[in-house]
N, C-alpha and C positions, 0 to 999 in steps of 0.2 A: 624626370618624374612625369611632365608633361603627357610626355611620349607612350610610357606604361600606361599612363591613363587613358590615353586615346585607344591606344591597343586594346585595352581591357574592354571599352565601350562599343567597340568594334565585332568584337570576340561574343561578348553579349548580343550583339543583335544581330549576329549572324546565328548562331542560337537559338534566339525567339523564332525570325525565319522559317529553319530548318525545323527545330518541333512543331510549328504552327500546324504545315505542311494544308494537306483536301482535312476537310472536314468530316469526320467520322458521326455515323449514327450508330447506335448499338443494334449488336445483333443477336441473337440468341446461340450463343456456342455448342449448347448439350441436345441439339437433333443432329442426328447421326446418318439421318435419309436426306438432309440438303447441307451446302456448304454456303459460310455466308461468304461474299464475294463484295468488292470493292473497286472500283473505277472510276475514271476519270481522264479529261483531256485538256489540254491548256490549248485555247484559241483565242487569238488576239490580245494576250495578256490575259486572259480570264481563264478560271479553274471552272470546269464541270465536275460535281462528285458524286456519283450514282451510289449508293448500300443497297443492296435487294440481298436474298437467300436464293439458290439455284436447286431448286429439286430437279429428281431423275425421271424418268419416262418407268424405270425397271420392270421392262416388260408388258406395263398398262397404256392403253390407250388414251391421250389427252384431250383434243378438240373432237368437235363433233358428234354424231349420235353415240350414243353410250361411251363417251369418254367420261374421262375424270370432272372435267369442266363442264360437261352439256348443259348441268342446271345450272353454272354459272353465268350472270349475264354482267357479272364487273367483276374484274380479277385483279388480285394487287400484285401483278408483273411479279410473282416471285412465292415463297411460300414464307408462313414465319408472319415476322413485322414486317409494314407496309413498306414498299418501296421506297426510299427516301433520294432526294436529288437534293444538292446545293449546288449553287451558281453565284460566283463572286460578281456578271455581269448582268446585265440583260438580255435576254433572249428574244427572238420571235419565231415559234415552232410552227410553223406551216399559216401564218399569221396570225398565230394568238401570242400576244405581248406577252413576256413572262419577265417580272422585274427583277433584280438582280434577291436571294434570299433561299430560305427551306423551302421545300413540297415534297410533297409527295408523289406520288405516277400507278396508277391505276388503268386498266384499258378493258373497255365495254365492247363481249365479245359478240356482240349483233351480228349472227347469222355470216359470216363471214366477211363483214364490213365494218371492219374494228378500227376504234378510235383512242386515242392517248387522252387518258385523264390527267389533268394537272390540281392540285389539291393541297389546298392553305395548308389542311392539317396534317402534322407530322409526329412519328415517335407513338403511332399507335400500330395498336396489332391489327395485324393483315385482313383481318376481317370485320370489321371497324371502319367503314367506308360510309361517311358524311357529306351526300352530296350538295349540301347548302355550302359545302367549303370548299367549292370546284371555283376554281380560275378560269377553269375555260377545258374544251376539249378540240381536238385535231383530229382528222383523218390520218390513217396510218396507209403507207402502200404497201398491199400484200403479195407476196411471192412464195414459191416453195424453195427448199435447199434441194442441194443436188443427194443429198441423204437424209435421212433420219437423224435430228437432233436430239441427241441421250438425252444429254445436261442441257437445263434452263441457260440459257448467254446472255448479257445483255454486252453492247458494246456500243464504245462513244468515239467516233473518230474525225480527225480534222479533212475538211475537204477543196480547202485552199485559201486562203484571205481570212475571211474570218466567217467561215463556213466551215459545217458541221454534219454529221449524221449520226442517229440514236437505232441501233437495230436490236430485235429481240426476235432468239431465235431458239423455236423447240420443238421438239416431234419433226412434223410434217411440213411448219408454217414458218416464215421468215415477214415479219413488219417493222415498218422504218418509217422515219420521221426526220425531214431535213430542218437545222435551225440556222441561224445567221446568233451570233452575238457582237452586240452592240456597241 
């Protein structure tokens, strides 16, 4: 009897575990012109979990004069509800502390010296951008791809120990953000 019951308790919390899983934000299912997307990487024992929506370039122009974005001057990395990130650890993205919790991620696209916004508030629409709820902002390092990026990307990848990189990649522009977590 013992035995069944350790099993059973076992069986349960391996269970909890596995449904626990990254931390989902909701995303809006019924646009048909972006797909919402989910990421994430485990370093050092710790989950990153990125939510943003990926819109398409489909044949329009994004950054700079007469693109899509020109009058924008803070964009929420994605189309839809804002960017959403969780982090089971601590961060520190190009030296801005980020405690282990929700934010959101925004990047303010200053003439082509664009920066990561990190932002208390979370679970709002994408264009709902509170900057009394800004944590802090980083420099991003900008590059081009070797092509034309259709689809909006964001990607989170390990970069040895407990090192990290954030890149976001569309159109013409490739920027990245290295983090350490703690």
């Amino acid at each position: 009897m013992k035995r069944v019951l350790t099993s059973a308790l076992w069986i349960a919390a391996a269970a909890v575990l596995v449904l626990a899983g990254p931390k989902k934000f909701p995303r809006t299912p019924d646009n048909p012109l972006v797909a919402p997307k989910e990421i994430s990487v485990a370093i050092n024992g710790k989950t990153i979990n990125i939510s943003y929506s990926a819109p398409s370039m489909r044949g329009r122009k994004i950054f700079g004069a007469g693109g899509i974005l020109s009058d924008t001057s803070i964009w929420r990395a994605g189309a839809d509800e804002a960017t959403c990130m969780h982090t089971d650890g601590a961060l520190d993205i190009n030296g801005l502390a980020v405690p282990a919790g929700d934010y959101s991620l925004w990047v303010d696209l200053d003439a082509g010296k664009w920066q990561l916004i990190v932002n208390k508030q979370t679970l709002q629409f994408g264009t709902d951008y509170d900057k009394s709820q800004d944590l802090g902002r980083v420099a991003l390092t900008m590059s081009k791809p070797p092509a034309p990026v259709e689809q909006f990307k964001m990607t989170l990848s390990a970069a040895g120990a407990n090192k990290g990189k954030l890149e976001l990649a569309w159109e013409n522009i490739v920027a990245t953000a290295s983090f350490t977590v703690k």
